[in-house]
PLY file of the C-alpha trace (Angstrom):
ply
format ascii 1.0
element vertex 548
property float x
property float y
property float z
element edge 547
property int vertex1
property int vertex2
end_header
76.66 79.46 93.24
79.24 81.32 91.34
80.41 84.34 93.20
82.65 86.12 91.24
81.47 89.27 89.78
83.28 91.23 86.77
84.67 94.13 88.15
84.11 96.88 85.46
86.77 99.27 86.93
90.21 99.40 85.47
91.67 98.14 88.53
93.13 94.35 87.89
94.11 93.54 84.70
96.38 95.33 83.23
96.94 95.18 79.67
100.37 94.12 77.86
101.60 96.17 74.50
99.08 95.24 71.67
99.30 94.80 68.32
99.96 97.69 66.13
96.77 97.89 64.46
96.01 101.33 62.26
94.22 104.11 63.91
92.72 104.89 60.41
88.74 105.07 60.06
88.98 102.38 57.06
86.21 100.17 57.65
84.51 96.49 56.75
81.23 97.10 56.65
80.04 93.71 55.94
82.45 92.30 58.99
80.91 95.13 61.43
77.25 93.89 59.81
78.18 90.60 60.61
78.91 91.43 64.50
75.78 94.08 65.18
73.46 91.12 64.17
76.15 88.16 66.20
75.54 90.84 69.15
71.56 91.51 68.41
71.05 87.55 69.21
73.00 87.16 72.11
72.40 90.17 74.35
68.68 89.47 74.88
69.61 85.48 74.77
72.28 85.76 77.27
71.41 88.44 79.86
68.61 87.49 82.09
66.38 90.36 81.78
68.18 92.62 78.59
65.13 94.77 78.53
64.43 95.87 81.65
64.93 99.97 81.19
65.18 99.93 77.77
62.24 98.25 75.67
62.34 95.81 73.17
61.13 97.88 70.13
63.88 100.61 71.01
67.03 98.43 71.07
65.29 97.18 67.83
64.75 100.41 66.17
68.64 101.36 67.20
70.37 98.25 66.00
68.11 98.60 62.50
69.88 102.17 62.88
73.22 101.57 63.33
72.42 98.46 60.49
71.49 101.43 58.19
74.69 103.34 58.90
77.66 100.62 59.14
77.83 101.14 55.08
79.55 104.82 55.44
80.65 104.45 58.51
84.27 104.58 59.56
86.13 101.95 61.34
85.95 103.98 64.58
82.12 105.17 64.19
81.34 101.30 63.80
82.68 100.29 67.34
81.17 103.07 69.11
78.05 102.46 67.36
78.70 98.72 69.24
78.95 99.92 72.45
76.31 101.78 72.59
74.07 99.09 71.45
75.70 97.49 74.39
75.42 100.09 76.40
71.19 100.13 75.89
71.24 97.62 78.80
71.91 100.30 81.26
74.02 97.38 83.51
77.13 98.46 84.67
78.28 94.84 84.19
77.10 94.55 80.31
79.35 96.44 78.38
82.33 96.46 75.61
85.21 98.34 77.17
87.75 99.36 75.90
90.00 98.08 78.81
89.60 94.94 78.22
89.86 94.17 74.61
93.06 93.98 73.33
91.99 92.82 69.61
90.84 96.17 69.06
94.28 97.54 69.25
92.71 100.64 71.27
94.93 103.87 71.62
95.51 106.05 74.28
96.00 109.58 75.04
98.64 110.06 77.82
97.15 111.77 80.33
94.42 111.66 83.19
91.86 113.73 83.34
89.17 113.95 86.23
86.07 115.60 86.83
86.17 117.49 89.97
83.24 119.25 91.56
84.10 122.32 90.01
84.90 120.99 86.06
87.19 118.85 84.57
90.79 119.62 84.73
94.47 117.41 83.54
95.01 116.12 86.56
98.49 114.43 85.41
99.69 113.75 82.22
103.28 112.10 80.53
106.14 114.81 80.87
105.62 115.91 77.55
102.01 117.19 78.34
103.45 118.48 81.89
102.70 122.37 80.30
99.00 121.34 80.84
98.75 119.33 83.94
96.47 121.20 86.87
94.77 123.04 83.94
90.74 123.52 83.98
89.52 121.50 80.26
87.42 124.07 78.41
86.76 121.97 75.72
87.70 118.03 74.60
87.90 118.54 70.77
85.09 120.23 69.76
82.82 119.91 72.76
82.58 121.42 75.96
83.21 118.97 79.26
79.49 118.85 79.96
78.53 117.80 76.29
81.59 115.60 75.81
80.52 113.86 78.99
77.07 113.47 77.42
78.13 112.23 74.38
81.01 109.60 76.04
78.02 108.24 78.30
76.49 106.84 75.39
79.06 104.14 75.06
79.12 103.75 78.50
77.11 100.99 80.15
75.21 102.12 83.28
73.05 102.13 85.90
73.86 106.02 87.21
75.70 108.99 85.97
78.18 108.70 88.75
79.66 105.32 87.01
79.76 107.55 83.77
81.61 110.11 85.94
83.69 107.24 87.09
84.80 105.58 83.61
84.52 108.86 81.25
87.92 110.00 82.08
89.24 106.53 80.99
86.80 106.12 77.58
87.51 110.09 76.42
91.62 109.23 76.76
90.82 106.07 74.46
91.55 107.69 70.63
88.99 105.33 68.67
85.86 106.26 71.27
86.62 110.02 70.93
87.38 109.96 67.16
84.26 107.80 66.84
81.88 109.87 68.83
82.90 112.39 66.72
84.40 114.86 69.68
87.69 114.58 67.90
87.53 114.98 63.47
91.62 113.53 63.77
92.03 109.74 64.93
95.62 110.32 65.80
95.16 113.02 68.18
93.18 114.97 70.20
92.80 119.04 71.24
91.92 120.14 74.42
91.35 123.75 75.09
92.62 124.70 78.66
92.66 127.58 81.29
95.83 128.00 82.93
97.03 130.98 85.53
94.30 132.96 83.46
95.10 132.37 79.95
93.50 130.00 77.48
95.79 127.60 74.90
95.24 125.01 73.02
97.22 121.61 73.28
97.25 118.36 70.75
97.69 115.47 72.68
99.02 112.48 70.03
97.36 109.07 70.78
99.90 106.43 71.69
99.28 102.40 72.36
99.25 100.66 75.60
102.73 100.22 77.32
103.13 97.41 79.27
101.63 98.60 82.89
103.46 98.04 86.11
102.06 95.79 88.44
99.48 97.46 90.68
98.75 100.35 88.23
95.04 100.10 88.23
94.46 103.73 86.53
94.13 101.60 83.17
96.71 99.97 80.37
99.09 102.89 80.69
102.26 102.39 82.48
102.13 106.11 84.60
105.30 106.16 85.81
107.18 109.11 85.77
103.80 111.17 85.10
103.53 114.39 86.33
100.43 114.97 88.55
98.84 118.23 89.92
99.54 117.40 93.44
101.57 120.00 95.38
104.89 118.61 97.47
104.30 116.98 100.41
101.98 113.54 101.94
99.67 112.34 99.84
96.17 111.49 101.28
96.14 108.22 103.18
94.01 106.67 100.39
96.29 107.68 97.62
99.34 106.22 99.54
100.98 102.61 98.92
99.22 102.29 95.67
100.81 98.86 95.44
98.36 97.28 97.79
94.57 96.32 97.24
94.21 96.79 101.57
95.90 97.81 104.38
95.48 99.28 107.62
96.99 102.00 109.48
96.05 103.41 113.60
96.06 107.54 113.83
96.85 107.87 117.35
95.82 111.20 117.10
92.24 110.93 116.82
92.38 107.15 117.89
91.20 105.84 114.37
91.45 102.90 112.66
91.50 103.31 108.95
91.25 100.46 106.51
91.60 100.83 103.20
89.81 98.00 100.75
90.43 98.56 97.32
89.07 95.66 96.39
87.04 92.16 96.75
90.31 90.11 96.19
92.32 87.57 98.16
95.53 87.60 96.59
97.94 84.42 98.16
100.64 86.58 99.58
98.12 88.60 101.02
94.94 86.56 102.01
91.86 88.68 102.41
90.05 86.78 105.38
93.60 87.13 107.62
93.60 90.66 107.19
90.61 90.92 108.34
91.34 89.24 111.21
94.44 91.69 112.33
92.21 94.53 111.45
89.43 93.14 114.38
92.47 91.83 116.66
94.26 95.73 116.29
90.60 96.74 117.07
90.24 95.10 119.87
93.80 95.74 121.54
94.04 99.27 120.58
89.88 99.92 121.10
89.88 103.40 118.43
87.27 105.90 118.63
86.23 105.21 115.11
87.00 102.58 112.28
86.72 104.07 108.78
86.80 101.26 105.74
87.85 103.03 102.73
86.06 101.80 99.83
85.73 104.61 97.30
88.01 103.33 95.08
86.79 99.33 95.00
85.71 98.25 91.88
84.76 95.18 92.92
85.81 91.18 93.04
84.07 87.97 95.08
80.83 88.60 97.20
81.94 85.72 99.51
84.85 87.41 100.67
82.93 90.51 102.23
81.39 88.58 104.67
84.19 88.29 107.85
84.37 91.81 107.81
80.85 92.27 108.33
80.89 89.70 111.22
83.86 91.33 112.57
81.75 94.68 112.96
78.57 93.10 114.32
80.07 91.46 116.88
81.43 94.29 118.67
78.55 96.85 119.19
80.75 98.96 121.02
82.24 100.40 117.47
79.29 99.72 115.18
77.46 102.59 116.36
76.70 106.14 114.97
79.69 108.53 115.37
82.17 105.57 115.16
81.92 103.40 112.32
82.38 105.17 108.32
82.64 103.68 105.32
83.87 106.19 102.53
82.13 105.40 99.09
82.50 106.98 95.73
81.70 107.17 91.83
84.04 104.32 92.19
82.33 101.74 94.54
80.87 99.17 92.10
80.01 95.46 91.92
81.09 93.06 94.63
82.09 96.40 96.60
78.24 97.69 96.14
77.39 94.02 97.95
79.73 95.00 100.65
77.83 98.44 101.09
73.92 96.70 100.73
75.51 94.42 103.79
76.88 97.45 105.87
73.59 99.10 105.42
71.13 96.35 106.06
73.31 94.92 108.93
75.28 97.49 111.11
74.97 101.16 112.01
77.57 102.44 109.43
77.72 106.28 108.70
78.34 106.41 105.01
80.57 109.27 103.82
81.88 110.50 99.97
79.96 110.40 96.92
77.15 108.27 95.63
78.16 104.40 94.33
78.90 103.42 90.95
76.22 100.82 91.04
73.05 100.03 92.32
71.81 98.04 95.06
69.54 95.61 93.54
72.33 94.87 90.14
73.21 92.43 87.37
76.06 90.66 87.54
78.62 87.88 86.94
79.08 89.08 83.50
80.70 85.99 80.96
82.86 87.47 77.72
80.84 87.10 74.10
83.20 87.32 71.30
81.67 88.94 68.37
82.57 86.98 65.53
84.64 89.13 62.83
86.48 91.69 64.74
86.95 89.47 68.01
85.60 92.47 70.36
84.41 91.07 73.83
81.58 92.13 74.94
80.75 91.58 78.72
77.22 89.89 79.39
75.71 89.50 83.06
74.72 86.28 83.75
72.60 86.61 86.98
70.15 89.41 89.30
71.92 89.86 92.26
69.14 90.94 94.55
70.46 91.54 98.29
68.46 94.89 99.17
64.33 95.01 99.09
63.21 93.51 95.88
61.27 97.18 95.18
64.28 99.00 96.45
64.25 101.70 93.37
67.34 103.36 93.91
70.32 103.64 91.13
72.92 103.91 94.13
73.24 105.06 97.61
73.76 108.02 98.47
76.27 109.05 101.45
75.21 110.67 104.59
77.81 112.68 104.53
78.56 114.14 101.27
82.28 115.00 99.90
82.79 115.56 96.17
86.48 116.11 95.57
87.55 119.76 94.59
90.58 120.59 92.82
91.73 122.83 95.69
91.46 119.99 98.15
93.16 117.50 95.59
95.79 119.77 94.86
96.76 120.65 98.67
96.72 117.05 99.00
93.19 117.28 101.28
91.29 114.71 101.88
87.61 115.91 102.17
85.69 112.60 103.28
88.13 112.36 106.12
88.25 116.17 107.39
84.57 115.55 107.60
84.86 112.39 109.17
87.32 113.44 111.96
84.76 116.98 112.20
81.83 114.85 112.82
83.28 112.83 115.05
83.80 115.34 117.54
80.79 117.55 116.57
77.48 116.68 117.99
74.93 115.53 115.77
71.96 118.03 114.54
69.26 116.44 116.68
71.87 116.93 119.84
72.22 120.39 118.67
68.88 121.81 117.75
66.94 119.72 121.02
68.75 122.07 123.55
67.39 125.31 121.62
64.25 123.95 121.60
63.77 123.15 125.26
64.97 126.58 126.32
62.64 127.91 124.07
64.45 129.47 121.18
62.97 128.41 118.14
64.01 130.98 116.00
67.72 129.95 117.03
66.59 126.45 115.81
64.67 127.46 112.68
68.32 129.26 111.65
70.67 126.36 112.52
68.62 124.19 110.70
68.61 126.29 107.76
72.02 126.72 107.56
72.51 122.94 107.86
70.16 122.93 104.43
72.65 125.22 102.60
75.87 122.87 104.14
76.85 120.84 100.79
77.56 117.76 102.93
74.02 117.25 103.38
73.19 117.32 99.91
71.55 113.51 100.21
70.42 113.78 104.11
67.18 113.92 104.95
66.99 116.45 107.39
63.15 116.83 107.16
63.14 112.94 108.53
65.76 113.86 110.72
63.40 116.36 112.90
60.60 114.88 112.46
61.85 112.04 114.47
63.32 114.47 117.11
59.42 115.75 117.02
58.45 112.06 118.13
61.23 111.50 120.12
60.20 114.32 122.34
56.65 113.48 122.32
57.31 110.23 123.61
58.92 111.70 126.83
55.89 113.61 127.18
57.10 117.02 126.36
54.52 118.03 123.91
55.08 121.81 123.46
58.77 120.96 122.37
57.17 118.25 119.99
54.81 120.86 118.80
57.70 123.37 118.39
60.11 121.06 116.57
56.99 120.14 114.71
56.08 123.75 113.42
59.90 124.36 112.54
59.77 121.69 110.14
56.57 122.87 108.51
57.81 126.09 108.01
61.41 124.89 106.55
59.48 122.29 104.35
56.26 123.88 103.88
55.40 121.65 100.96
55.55 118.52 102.69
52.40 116.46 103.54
54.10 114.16 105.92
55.44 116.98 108.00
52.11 118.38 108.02
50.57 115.35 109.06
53.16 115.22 111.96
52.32 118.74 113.33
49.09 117.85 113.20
49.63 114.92 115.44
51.74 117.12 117.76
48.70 119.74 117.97
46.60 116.73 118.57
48.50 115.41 121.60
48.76 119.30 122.84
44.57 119.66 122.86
44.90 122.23 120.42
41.48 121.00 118.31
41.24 123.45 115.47
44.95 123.66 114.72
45.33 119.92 114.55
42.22 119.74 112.15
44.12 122.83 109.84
47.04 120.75 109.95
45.60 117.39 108.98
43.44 119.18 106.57
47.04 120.87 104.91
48.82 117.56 104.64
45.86 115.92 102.69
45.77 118.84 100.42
49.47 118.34 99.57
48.95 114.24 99.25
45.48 113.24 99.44
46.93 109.66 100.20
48.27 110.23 103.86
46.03 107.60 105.85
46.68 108.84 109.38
45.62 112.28 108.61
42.32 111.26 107.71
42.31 108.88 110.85
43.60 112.39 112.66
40.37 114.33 111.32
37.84 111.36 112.23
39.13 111.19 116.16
38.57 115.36 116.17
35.05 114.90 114.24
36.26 116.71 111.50
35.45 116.34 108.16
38.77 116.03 105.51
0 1
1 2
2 3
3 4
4 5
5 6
6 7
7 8
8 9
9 10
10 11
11 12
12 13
13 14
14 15
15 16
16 17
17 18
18 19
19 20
20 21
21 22
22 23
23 24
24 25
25 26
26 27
27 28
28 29
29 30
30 31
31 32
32 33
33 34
34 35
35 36
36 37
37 38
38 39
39 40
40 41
41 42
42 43
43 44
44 45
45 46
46 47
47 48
48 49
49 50
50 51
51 52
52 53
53 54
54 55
55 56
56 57
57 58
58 59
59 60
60 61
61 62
62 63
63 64
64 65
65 66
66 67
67 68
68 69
69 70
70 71
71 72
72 73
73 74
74 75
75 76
76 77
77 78
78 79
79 80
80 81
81 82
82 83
83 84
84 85
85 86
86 87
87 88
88 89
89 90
90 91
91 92
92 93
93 94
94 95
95 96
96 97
97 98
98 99
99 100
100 101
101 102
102 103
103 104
104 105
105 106
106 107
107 108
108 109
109 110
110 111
111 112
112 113
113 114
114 115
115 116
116 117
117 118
118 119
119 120
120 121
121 122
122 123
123 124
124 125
125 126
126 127
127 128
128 129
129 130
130 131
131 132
132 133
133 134
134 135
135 136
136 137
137 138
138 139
139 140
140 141
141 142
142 143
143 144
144 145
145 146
146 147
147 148
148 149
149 150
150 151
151 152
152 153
153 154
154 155
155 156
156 157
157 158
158 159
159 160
160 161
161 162
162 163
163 164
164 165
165 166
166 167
167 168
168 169
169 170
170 171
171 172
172 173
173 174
174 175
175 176
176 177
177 178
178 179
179 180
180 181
181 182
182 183
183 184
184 185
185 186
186 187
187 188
188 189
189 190
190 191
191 192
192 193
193 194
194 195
195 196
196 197
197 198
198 199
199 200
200 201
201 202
202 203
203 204
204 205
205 206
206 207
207 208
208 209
209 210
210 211
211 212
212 213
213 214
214 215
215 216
216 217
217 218
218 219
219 220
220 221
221 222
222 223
223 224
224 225
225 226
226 227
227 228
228 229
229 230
230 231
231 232
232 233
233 234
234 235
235 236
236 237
237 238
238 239
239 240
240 241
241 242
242 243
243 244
244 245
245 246
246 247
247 248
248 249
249 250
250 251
251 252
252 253
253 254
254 255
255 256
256 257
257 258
258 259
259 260
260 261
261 262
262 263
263 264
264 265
265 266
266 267
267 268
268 269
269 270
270 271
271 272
272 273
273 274
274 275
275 276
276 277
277 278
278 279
279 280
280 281
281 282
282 283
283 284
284 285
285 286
286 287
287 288
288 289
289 290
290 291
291 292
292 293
293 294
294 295
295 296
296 297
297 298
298 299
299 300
300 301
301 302
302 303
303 304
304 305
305 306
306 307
307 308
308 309
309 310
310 311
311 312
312 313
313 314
314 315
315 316
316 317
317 318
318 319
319 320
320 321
321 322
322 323
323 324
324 325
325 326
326 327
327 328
328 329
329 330
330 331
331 332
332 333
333 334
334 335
335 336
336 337
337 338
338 339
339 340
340 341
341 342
342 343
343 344
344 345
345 346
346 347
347 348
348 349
349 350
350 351
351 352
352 353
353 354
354 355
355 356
356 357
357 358
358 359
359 360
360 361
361 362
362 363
363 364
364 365
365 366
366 367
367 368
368 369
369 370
370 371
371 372
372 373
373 374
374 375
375 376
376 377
377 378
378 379
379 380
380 381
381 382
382 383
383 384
384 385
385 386
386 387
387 388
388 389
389 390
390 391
391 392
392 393
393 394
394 395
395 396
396 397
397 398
398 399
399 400
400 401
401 402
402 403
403 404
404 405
405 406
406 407
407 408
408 409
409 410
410 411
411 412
412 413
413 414
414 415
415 416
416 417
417 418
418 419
419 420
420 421
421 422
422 423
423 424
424 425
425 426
426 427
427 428
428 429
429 430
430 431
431 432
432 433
433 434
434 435
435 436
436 437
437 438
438 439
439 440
440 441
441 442
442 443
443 444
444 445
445 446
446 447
447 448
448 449
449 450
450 451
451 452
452 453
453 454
454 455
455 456
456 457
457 458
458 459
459 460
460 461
461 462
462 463
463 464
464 465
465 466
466 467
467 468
468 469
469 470
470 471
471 472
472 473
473 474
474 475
475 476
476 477
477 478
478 479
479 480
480 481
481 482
482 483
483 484
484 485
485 486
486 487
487 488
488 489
489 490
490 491
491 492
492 493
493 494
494 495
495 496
496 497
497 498
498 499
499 500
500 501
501 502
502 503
503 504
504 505
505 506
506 507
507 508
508 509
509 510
510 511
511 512
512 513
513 514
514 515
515 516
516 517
517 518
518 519
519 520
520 521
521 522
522 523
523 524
524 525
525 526
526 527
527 528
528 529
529 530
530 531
531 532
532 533
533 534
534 535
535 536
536 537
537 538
538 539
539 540
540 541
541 542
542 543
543 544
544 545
545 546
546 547
């Protein structure tokens, strides 16, 4: 079995100068014709299931579209018409990117821009756009950040917006997507409206072609050296530091944690994955850290195979995979071989996952092969196979982190880590259960009710479940026989989640156990009401005589 898997990421191939192929909108029509029906045959022929989430009759209807369209269409409106017949699919591996397709002669805009949790800003930028660089976007040609991210998804093969979060950046810096989306009228350049120290400008940012990039850029075909980035003076973040390397490891004596970071799913011959993996398991075992953090939020992706001596290397020492001690940080970013990596950490070990949702999802296609359309030698990325390592009817698009982190401009530009202040916090804080139990056995429930309320409002737990999370502290408690606790931790949660039927159904098992007949029946009765499908609420009522 092939295990390779095309890492969509702009993270190892760096592209060398191309040829200088006009910018202009001049077009072929019958040579762009000629591909859209080349591509029409082979995506459903090639991929092994092209119309999974989007249906036959609509890919149909939007090819016969762009058909209609390629005879007044510009050069640049004809390959973004492409990729987003491409990007119909919704696979993160099936896609025409601009990254990889020299032929196209793709431009560039010289600068980086990111979307941060609060907007998209110029995070960096060649010297000559330095006057810009830290500056909030207001608008990418004519379009705001929000609709300009809309409108760049399009072309942007996915399973989840976080992946479109992840390559947008890249795709509205490429001169022929932008012009051809129509978020730019001027092929040669682009003007971004920014906010800087409380005044608005406007900036025209001239599209250049790829330099040659040094090795170990993997921010795209851009040679960034000498850019200017936003960053105050001073240490970068651990996972922004020796850029050069796709892992390392360093020990912080001063919380007694290993970090590891793995940037991606490649063994490289001066640097073999499977022996670094070993010194990261021998350093764990001599120096025995508090906590081992593997860095992934930045791993595009690479060879399944190679995942698996890390994950032995964790399950064989329970005394680190456990709660508390074992992170993984994830991101926008975490894609492909890297998602494998995560499905494995999940199903296998006790990892605490910490950052932003994946890239990908867990159940993905995969092992895309290149399909060169046939007039303007664009390759377009196919998958070849269904990787399926979660739960067959597993229907998440990613997964979500315990702990969540979205980078902030503030943080980025202090040179703040977020996903490992929150780490390091946790790690010394106790956990919700171990701090709402002791309010509950002395009694104070209102205390309770408020801490967990203001653990609701606490950003971190945007994807936490902290309804499950006291509900089992309700049966946790019940099964050491203190049943008014139960019942207390039981009522909380009704009243912070009132429209739940499962917590219902739960406090009406607690009033059960407690002899409380009539309250147990309201209960049951409630959580039926809410879903009528809740089996052990109706068992609940038939043990008490009730009717539901």
């Amino acid at each position: 079995m092939r295990m390779l898997k095309a890492a969509a990421l702009l993270l190892l191939v760096p592209l060398s100068l191309q040829s200088q192929q006009n910018i202009s909108p001049a077009n072929d029509a019958a040579a762009w014709r000629e591909d859209l029906h080349a591509l029409a045959l082979a995506l459903p022929d090639r991929h092994p299931r092209a119309f999974y989430h989007t249906s036959r009759v609509q890919f149909d209807s939007a090819v016969n579209a762009l058909d209609r369209s390629l005879a007044t269409a510009t050069r640049n409106q004809s390959i973004v018409g492409l990729m987003q017949i491409v990007a119909l699919v919704h696979d993160g591996h099936t896609s025409l990117n601009p990254a990889f397709n020299p032929p196209a002669g793709f431009h560039f805009y010289p600068i980086d821009l990111y979307f941060f949790k609060d907007g998209l800003f110029v995070r960096g930028a060649a010297p000559e756009y330095s006057s810009i660089v830290g500056a909030r976007v207001l608008k990418v040609g004519v379009l705001s950040p929000d609709e300009a991210l809309k409108a760049v998804g399009t072309t942007i093969s996915h399973e989840n917006d976080y992946w479109v979060k992840a390559l947008a950046p890249f795709y509205l810096s490429t001169a022929e997507v932008v012009n051809g989306l129509g978020i730019s009228p001027d092929a040669e350049s682009l003007t971004l409206t920014v906010e800087q120290g409380g005044s608005t400008k406007s900036v025209t940012v001239r599209a250049i072609l790829p330099n040659a990039a040094r090795e170990g850029n993997h921010d795209g075909p851009l040679d960034r050296t000498g850019w200017v980035d936003m960053r105050n003076s001073g240490e970068r973040p651990l996972y922004q530091q020796q850029p050069e390397k796709l892992h390392w490891m360093t020990y912080l004596p001063e919380s007694k944690t290993l970090y590891v970071v793995y940037r991606a799913v490649v063994s490289t011959p001066d640097d073999p994955l499977a022996p670094f993996f070993d010194r990261v398991f021998a350093a764990a075992d001599s120096l025995r850290p508090d906590r081992l953090i593997l860095d992934m939020r930045d791993n595009g992706g690479g060879n399944n195979s190679l995942n698996l001596p890390f994950v032995l290397g964790i399950v064989r020492r329970p005394w680190l995979d456990q709660p508390g001690h074992f992170f993984a940080i994830i991101g926008r970013r975490t894609f492909s071989a890297a998602m494998n990596m995560v499905n494995d950490l999940e199903r296998l070990t006790n990892v605490t996952f910490v950052g932003e949702p994946t890239g990908n999802s867990p159940n993905q296609y995969g092992d895309a092969r290149p399909f060169e359309l046939p007039r303007s030698g664009l390759f377009v990325a196919i998958s070849s196979i269904y990787w399926q390592t979660m739960n067959p009817q597993d229907p998440r698009t990613f997964v979500p982190p315990a702990i969540a982190t979205e980078p902030n401009v503030q943080n980025y530009r202090n040179n703040i880590d977020p996903a490992m202040t929150a780490i390091l916090r946790h790690a010394v804080e106790k956990p919700l259960a171990g701090r709402l139990s002791p309010l509950i056995m002395a009694g104070d429930t209102a205390g309770a009710e408020r801490l967990l309320r203001a653990e609701l409002s606490n950003p971190e737990n945007t994807w936490r479940s902290l309804e499950a999370l006291v509900n089992r502290l309700g049966y946790d408690l019940l099964a050491q026989h203190r049943v008014p606790e139960a019942v207390a931790t039981f009522a909380i949660n009704a009243r912070v989640y009132p429209a739940s039927g499962n917590v219902w159904d739960s406090y009406g098992e607690g009033l059960e156990n407690a002899g409380k007949r009539d309250l147990a029946i309201a209960a049951y009765r409630k959580a039926l009401a809410i879903e009528p499908r809740i089996g052990s609420s109706r068992d609940g009522l038939r043990r008490l005589g009730a009717e539901p």
